[in-house]
C-alpha positions in Angstrom: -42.1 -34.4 5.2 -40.7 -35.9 2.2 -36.8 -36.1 1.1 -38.0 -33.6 -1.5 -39.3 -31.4 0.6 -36.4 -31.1 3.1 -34.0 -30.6 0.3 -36.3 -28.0 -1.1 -36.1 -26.1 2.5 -32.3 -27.0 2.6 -32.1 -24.7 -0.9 -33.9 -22.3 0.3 -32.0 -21.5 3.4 -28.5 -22.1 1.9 -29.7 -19.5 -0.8 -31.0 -16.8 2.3 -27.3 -17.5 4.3 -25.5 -17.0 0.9 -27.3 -13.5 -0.3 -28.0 -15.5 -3.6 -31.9 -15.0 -3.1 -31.1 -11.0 -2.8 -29.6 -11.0 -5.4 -32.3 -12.7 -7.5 -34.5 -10.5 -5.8 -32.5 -7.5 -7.0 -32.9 -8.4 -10.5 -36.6 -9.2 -10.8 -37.2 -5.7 -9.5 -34.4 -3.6 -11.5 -36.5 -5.4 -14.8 -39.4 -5.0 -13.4 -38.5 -1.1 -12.9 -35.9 -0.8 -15.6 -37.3 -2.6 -18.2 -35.2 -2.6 -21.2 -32.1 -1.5 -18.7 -29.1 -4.3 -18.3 -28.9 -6.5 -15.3 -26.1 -5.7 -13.1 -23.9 -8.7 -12.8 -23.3 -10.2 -9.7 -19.8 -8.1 -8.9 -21.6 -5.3 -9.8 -24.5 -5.8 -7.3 -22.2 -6.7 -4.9 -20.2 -3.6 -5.2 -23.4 -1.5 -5.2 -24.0 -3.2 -2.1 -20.9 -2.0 -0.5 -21.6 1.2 -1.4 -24.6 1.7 0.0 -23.7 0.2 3.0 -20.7 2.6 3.7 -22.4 5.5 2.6 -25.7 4.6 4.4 -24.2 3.2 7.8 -27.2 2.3 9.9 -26.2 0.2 13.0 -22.5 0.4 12.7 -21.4 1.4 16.2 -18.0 2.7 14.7 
């Protein structure tokens, strides 16, 4: 493996770990489904995260 490579797979993992990749993720498919409609911002994902999470609890034991 080279040093580039490594760093490359370092990126990638801290970018998993962080939710930064869902996020990116998030927005390719809202254009790709909304075109024309604006990105949320990343507070506003976040807090539509939240959301949906509390109001879609699935493996909360409480």
């Amino acid at each position: 493996m080279t040093l580039r490579q490594v760093l490359d797979g370092l990126r990638w993992y801290v970018r998993e770990f962080t939710g930064e990749a869902a996020y990116d993720r998030y927005c390719d498919r809202h254009r790709r489904n909304r075109p024309g409609a604006p990105v949320p911002t990343r507070r506003e994902y976040e807090q539509l995260r939240i959301q949906h999470r509390e109001t879609h609890p699935s493996s909360r034991c409480c």
